[in-house]
C-alpha positions as CSV (number, residue, x, y, z in Angstrom):
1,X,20.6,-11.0,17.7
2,X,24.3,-11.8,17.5
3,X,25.1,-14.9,19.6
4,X,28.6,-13.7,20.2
5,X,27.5,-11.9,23.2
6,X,25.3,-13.5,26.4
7,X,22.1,-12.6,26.6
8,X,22.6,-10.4,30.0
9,X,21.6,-6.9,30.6
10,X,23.7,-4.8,28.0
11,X,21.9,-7.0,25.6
12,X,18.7,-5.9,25.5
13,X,15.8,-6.7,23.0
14,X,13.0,-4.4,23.0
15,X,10.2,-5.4,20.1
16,X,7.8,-2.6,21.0
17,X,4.8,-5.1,21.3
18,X,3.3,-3.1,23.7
19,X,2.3,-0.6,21.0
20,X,0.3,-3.2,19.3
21,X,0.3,-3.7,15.3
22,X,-1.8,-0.6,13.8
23,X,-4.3,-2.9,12.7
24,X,-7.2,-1.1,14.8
25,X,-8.7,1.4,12.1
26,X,-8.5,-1.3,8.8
27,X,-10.1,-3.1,11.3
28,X,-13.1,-1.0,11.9
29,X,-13.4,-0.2,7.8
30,X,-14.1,-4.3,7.4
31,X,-17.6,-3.6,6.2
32,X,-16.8,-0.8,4.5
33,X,-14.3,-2.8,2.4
34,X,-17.3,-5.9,2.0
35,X,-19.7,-3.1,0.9
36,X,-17.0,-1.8,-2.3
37,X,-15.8,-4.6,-3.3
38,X,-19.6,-6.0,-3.7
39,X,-20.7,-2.7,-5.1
40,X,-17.9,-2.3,-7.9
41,X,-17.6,-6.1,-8.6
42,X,-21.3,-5.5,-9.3
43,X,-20.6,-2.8,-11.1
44,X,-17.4,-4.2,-13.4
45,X,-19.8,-6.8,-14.4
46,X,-22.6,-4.9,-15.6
47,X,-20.0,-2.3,-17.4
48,X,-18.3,-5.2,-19.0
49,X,-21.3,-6.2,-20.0
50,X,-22.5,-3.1,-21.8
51,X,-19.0,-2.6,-23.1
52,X,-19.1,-6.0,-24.8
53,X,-23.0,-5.9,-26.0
54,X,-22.7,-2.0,-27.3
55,X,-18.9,-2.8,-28.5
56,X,-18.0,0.4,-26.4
57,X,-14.0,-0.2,-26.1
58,X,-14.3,2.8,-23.2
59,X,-16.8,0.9,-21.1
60,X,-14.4,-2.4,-21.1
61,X,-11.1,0.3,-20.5
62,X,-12.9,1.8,-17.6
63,X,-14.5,-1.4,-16.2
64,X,-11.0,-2.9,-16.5
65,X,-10.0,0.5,-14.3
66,X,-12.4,-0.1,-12.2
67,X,-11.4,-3.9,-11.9
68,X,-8.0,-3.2,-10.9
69,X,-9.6,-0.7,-8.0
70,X,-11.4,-3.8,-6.6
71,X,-8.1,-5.8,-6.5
72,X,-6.7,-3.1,-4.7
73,X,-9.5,-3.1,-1.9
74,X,-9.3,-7.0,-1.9
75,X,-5.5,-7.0,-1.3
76,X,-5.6,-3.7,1.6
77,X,-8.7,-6.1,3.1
78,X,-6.6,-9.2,2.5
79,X,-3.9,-7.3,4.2
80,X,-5.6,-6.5,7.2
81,X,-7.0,-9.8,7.4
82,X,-3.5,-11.6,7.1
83,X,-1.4,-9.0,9.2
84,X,-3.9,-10.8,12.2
85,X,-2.8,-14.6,11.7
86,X,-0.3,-15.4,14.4
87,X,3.2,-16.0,13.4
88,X,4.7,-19.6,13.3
89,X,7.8,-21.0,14.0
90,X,8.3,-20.9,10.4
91,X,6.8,-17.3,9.6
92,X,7.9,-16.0,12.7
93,X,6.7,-12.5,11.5
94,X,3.5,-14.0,10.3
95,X,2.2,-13.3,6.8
96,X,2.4,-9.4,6.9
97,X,4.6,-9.4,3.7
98,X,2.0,-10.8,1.4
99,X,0.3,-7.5,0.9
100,X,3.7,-6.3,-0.6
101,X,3.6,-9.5,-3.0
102,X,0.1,-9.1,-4.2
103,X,0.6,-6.0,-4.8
104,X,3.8,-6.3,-6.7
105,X,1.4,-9.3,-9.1
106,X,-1.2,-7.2,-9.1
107,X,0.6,-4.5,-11.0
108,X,2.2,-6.7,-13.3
109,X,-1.6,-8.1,-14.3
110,X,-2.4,-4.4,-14.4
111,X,0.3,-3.6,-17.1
112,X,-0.8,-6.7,-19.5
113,X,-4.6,-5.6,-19.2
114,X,-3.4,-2.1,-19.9
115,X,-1.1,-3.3,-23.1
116,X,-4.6,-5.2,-24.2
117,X,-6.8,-2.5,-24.5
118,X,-4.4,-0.1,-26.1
119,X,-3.5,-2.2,-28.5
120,X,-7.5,-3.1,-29.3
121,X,-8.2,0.8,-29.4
122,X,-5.1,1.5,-31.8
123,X,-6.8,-1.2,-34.1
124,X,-10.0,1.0,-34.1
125,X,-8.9,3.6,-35.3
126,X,-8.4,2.4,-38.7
127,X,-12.1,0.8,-38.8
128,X,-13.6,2.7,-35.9
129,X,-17.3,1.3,-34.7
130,X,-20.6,2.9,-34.1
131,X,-21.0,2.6,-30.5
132,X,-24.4,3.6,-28.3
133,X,-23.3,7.5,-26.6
134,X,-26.2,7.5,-24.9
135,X,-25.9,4.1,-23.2
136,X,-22.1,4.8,-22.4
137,X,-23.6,7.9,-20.6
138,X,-25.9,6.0,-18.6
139,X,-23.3,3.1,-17.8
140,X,-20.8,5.8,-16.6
141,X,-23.4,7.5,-14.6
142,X,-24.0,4.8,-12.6
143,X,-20.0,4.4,-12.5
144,X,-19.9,7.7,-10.6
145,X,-22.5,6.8,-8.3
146,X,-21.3,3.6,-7.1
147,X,-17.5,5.0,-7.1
148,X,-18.3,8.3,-5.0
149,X,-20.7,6.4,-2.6
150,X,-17.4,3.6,-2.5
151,X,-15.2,6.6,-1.5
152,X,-17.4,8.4,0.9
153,X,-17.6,4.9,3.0
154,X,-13.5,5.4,3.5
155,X,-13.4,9.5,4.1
156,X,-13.7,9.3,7.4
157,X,-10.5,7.2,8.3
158,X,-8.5,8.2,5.3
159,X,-6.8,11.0,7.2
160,X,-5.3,8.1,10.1
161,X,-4.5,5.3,8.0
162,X,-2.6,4.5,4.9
163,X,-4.4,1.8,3.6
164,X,-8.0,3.8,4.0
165,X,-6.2,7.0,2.6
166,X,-5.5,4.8,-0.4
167,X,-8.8,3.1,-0.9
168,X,-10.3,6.7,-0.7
169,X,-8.4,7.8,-3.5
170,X,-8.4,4.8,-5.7
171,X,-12.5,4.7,-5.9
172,X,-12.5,9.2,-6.1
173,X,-10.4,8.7,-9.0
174,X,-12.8,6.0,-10.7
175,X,-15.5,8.7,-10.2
176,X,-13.6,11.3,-12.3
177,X,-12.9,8.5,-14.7
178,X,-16.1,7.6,-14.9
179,X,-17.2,11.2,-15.6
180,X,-14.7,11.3,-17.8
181,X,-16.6,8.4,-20.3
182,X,-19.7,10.2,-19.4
183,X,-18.4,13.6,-21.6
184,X,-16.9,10.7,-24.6
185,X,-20.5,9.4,-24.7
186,X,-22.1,12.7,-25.3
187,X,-19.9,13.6,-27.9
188,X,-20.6,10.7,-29.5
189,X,-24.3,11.0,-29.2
190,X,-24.3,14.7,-30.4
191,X,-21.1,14.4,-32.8
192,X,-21.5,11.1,-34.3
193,X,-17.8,10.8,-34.0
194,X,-16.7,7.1,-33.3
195,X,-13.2,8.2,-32.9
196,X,-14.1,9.5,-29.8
197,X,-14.3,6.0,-27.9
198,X,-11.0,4.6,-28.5
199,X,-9.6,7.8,-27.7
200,X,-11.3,8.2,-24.3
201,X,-10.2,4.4,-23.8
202,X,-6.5,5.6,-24.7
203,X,-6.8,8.4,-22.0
204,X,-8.2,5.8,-19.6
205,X,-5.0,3.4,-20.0
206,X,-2.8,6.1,-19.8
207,X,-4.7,6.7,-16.0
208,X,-4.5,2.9,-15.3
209,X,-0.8,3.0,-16.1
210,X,-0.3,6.1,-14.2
211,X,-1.8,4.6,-11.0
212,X,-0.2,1.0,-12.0
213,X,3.6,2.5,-11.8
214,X,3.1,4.3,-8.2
215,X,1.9,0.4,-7.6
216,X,4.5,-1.4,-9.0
217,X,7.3,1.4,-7.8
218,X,6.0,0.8,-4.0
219,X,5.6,-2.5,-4.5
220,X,9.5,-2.9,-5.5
221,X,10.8,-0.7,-3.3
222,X,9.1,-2.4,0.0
223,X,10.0,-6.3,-1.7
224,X,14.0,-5.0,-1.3
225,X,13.4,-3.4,2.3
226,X,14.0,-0.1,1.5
227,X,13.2,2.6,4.4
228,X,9.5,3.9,3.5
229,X,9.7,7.1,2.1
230,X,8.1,8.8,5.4
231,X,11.1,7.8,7.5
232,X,14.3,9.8,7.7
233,X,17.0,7.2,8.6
234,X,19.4,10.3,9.7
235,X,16.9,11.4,11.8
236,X,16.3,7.7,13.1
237,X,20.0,7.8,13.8
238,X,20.0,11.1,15.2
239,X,16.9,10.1,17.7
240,X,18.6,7.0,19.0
241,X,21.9,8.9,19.6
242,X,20.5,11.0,21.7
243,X,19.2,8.6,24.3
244,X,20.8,8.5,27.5
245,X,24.2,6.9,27.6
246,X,24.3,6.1,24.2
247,X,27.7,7.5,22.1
248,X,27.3,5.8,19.0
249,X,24.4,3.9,16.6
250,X,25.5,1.6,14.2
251,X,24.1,-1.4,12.3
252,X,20.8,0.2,12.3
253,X,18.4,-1.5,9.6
254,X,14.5,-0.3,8.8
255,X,12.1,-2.0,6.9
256,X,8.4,-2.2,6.2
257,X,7.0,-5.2,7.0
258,X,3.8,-5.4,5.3
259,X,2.6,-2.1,3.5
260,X,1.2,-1.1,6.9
261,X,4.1,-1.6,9.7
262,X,7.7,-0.6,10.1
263,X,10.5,-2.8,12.0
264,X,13.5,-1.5,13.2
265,X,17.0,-3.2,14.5
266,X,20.1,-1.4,15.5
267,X,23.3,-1.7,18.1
268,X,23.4,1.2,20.8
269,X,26.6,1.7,22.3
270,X,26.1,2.4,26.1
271,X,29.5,2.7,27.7
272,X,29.3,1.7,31.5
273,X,25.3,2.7,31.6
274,X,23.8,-0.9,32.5
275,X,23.1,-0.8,36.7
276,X,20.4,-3.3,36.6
277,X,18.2,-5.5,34.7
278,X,15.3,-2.8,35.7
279,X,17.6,0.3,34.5
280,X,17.6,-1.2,31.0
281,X,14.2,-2.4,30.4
282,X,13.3,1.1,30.9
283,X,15.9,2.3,28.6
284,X,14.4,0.2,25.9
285,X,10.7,0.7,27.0
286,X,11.6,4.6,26.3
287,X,13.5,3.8,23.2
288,X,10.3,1.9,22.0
289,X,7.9,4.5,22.7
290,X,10.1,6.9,21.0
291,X,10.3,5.3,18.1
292,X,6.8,4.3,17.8
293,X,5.4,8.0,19.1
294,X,7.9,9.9,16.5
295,X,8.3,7.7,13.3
296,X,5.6,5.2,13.7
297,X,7.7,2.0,14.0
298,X,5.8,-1.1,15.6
299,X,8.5,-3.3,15.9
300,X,11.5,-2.2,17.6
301,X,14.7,-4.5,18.3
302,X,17.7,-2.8,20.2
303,X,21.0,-4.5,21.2
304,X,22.6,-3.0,23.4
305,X,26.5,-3.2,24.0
306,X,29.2,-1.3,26.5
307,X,31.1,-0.9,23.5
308,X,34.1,-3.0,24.7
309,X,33.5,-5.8,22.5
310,X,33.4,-5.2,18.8
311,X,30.0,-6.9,17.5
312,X,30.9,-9.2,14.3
313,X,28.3,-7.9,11.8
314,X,27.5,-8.9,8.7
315,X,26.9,-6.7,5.1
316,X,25.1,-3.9,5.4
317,X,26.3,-2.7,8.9
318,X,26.7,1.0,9.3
């Protein structure tokens, strides 16, 4: 923190390690994200496959759907994986934050394979092909399969973590895709209809640009440090004021560090409270655990001042 002030006992720095980094349950779905990302990279193959051998442009849309799924198991894996490394002197918060930047490439890779097959299926609609229904059937059968037995392996943790929640819902959504190309291939193969495949492929990039912008928006939104959207800063504020001694909170900054784990710094005035080096590293131990037990932030670092000096902050202080 500031160096303006010594680094005695009304200057206390609390970073909540004791709480440890909320990496337990990723942790424990490790095969479970080993076991989808083999099953639907498997699976994007054969699609793709199909799509290009049948010329089915709603087997490549949904194969590229189901594409972007597995990136987003690899980077929540990758995440996990990373959010482990120690820090250095040089990442001193190790690599938590490249989750946010994969992410954030992800998306934009995302919205350029989105733009591709739109523009391929507008094409097809002046010179539309005969594609196989009942192969696309059979294809997307095995789609729902391999996408609902994906999501069962995360329903068990998705109601405690995040990153699980989101992996759930990415590969229970591929299933409803997928049952959704099922219903274009039997039109086709009782209709005839060829317009019916471009137009399901149109749907599908409308999903895939659906789930791309929650991406991208997160994916923003955490890259400028905003406060994540299940933290109430007033009631932050409000929390910290009411600690013992404390008459006023100011300079108070949260962030997410990775898309997993919040960090938290602030300046608690504490006028005349500090009795012993003891006194305040219970303070802050309590100020940690309530932090961590009410808003779920990891890393907690609180400065501590008697309020007779006037800290020289920088922009941004409150």
């Amino acid at each position: 923190m500031s160096s303006n002030h010594q680094p005695n006992k009304n200057n206390g720095h609390n970073h909540g390690h004791n709480h440890g980094h909320n990496h337990g349950a990723p942790g424990h779905f490790g095969r479970a994200f080993a076991i989808g990302i083999a099953l639907n990279i498997g699976f994007v193959a054969v699609e793709a496959g199909y799509g290009l051998v049948s010329g089915s442009l709603a087997l490549l849309a949904d194969a590229g759907h189901n594409l972007s799924d597995v990136l987003g198991l690899v980077v929540a894996w990758g995440a996990v994986v990373l959010g482990r490394k120690a820090p250095t002197k040089r990442f001193t918060y190790g690599f938590r934050r490249s989750s946010i930047l994969s992410a954030l490439f992800n998306g934009v890779l995302l919205l350029v394979a989105a733009g591709a097959i739109a523009l391929e299926a507008v094409q097809r609609f002046g010179d539309p092909q005969p594609v196989p229904g009942t192969t696309i059937m059979v294809v997307a059968g095995i789609g729902i399969v391999v996408n609902a037995a994906t999501a069962a392996l995360f329903v068990r943790g998705r109601k405690d973590d995040i990153n699980i929640k989101g992996a759930f819902l990415h590969m229970a959504a591929d299933a409803v895709v997928s049952a959704g190309v099922v219903v274009a291939g039997l039109g086709i193969a009782y209709t005839g209809a060829n317009w019916i495949d471009p137009v399901t492929s149109l749907v599908i990039v409308a999903v895939i640009l659906w789930s791309t912008w929650g991406l991208l928006r997160d994916a923003i939104v955490m890259s400028l440090d905003a406060v994540p959207a299940t933290i109430d800063t007033r009631d932050v504020e409000a929390a910290l004021a009411e600690l013992p001694g404390v008459t006023r909170v100011h300079d108070l900054h949260i962030w997410p560090m990775s898309t997993t784990e919040t960090a938290l710094t602030a300046h608690l005035v504490r006028p005349g409270a500090a009795m012993s080096a003891r006194s305040d590293d219970a303070f802050l131990c309590d100020a940690a655990d309530m932090l961590h037990d009410r808003f779920g932030i990891e890393h907690a670092t609180l400065q501590v001042e008697s309020g007779e000096l006037r800290c020289r902050l920088h922009a941004g202080g409150a």
